[in-house]
C-alpha positions, 0 to 999 in steps of 0.5 A, spaced: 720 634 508 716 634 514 713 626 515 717 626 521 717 632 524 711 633 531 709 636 538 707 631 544 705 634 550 706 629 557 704 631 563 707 633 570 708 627 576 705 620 577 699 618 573 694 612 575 694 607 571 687 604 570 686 596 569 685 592 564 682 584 563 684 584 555 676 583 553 671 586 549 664 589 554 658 587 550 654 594 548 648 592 548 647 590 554 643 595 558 644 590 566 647 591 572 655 588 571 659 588 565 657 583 559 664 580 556 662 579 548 670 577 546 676 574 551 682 577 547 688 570 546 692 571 552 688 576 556 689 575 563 682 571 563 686 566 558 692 565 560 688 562 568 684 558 563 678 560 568 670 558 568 670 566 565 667 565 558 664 569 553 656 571 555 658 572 563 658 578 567 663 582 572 657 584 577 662 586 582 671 589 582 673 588 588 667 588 593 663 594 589 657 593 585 657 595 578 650 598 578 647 599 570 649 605 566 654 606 572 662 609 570 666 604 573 673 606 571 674 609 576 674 601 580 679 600 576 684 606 577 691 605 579 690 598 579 694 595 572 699 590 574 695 588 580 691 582 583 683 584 582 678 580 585 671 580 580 665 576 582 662 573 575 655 570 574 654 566 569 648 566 566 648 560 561 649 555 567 646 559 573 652 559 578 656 565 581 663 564 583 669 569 584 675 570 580 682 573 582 685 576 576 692 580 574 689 586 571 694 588 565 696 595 563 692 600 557 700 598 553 699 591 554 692 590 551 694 595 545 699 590 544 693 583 544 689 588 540 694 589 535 695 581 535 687 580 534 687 584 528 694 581 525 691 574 528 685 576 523 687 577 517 692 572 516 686 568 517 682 571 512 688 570 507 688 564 508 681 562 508 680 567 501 686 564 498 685 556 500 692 556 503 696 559 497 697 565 500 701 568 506 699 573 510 705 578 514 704 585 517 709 589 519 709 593 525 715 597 525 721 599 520 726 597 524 731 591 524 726 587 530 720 588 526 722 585 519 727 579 524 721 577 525 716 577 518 723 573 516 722 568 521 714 567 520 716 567 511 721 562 513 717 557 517 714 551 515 707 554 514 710 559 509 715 558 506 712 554 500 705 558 499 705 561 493 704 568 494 706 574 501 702 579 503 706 584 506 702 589 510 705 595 512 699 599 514 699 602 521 706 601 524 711 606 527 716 607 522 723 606 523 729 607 518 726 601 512 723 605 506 716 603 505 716 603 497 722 598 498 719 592 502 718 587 497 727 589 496 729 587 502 725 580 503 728 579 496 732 574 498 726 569 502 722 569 495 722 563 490 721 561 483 715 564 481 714 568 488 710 574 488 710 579 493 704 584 495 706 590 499 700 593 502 701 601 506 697 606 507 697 612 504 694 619 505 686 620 506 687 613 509 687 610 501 691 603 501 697 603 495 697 596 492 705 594 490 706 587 486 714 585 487 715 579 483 721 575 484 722 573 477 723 580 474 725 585 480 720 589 477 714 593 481 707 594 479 704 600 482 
């Protein structure tokens, strides 16, 4: 068995870690600045509650123009967990203002993507099933990780729908068995409650599990 077995390599002394603002940039816009198509929940845009709104353009990072097609990485590297000054235009209204943001690190806004897309499907559960079924992900096999499915399966929300969707798709493992999901939530489910264990298996093709409370059996 050779699941867990790797090579990684890392690099000698100090790296510069470039900032991040936790925004999607519009790629279709062909001007001078950065158009911003997305502000992620809890970015640093966010979190100032600000003017900054989707549709306005970063024209300048700390006095430097973005000119367009120009890289404008190298204006951001060495400066995560710092204070970046971005001058923004608002083409809706007209107005240009400055803006003093904390920029966050490339690990940071992993950590917003990652909530973005669990925030997405459990909005897409939920508006598919009208409410009667819950959706949880995963993240690691590991003793954090299901403390906190447990605290979302408990909640007032959940713990009354009539179905889970346990996803374990594209978390880093840990010592918790995939196949055996659905067992160890065994103790949350109630009286006609069934589990759907979702998991990624080679080729990227997904395996649909179903643990159902009554009969403690799984359907592959």
């Amino acid at each position: 068995n050779g699941s867990h077995t790797g090579a990684r390599y890392y690099t000698n002394g100090p790296t510069l870690s470039t900032a991040n603002f936790g925004v999607f940039f519009d790629q279709s816009y062909t001007g001078k600045g950065l158009k911003i198509q997305e502000i992620m929940a809890k970015s640093p845009f966010a979190n100032k509650k600000c003017d900054v709104t989707p549709g306005c353009i970063i024209e300048q990072i700390d006095g430097q123009t973005i000119e367009a097609g120009m890289d404008y990485f190298p204006l951001l590297e060495g400066k995560a967990g710092k204070n970046v000054l971005l001058a923004i235009y608002n083409p809706a209204n007209g107005k240009r203002f400055n803006v003093n943001i904390k920029a966050i690190s490339s690990g940071d806004q992993n950590n917003l993507l990652y909530k973005r897309w669990v925030d997405r499907n459990r909005k897409m559960v939920d508006e598919l099933s009208g409410g009667r079924i819950a959706y949880v992900h995963v993240k690691g096999m590991d003793s954090p990780s299901f403390r906190t499915v447990y605290s979302e399966l408990l909640s007032d929300k959940n713990r009354n729908r009539e179905a889970v969707i346990v996803d374990t798709r594209h978390n880093g493992g840990g010592l918790c068995k995939i196949p055996h999901t659905a067992k160890y939530l065994h103790p949350l489910s109630v009286q006609n409650q069934s589990w759907i264990c979702i998991e990624s298996v080679q080729n990227q093709n997904k395996s649909h599990v179903e643990y159902n409370s009554n009969n403690d059996t799984q359907v592959q």
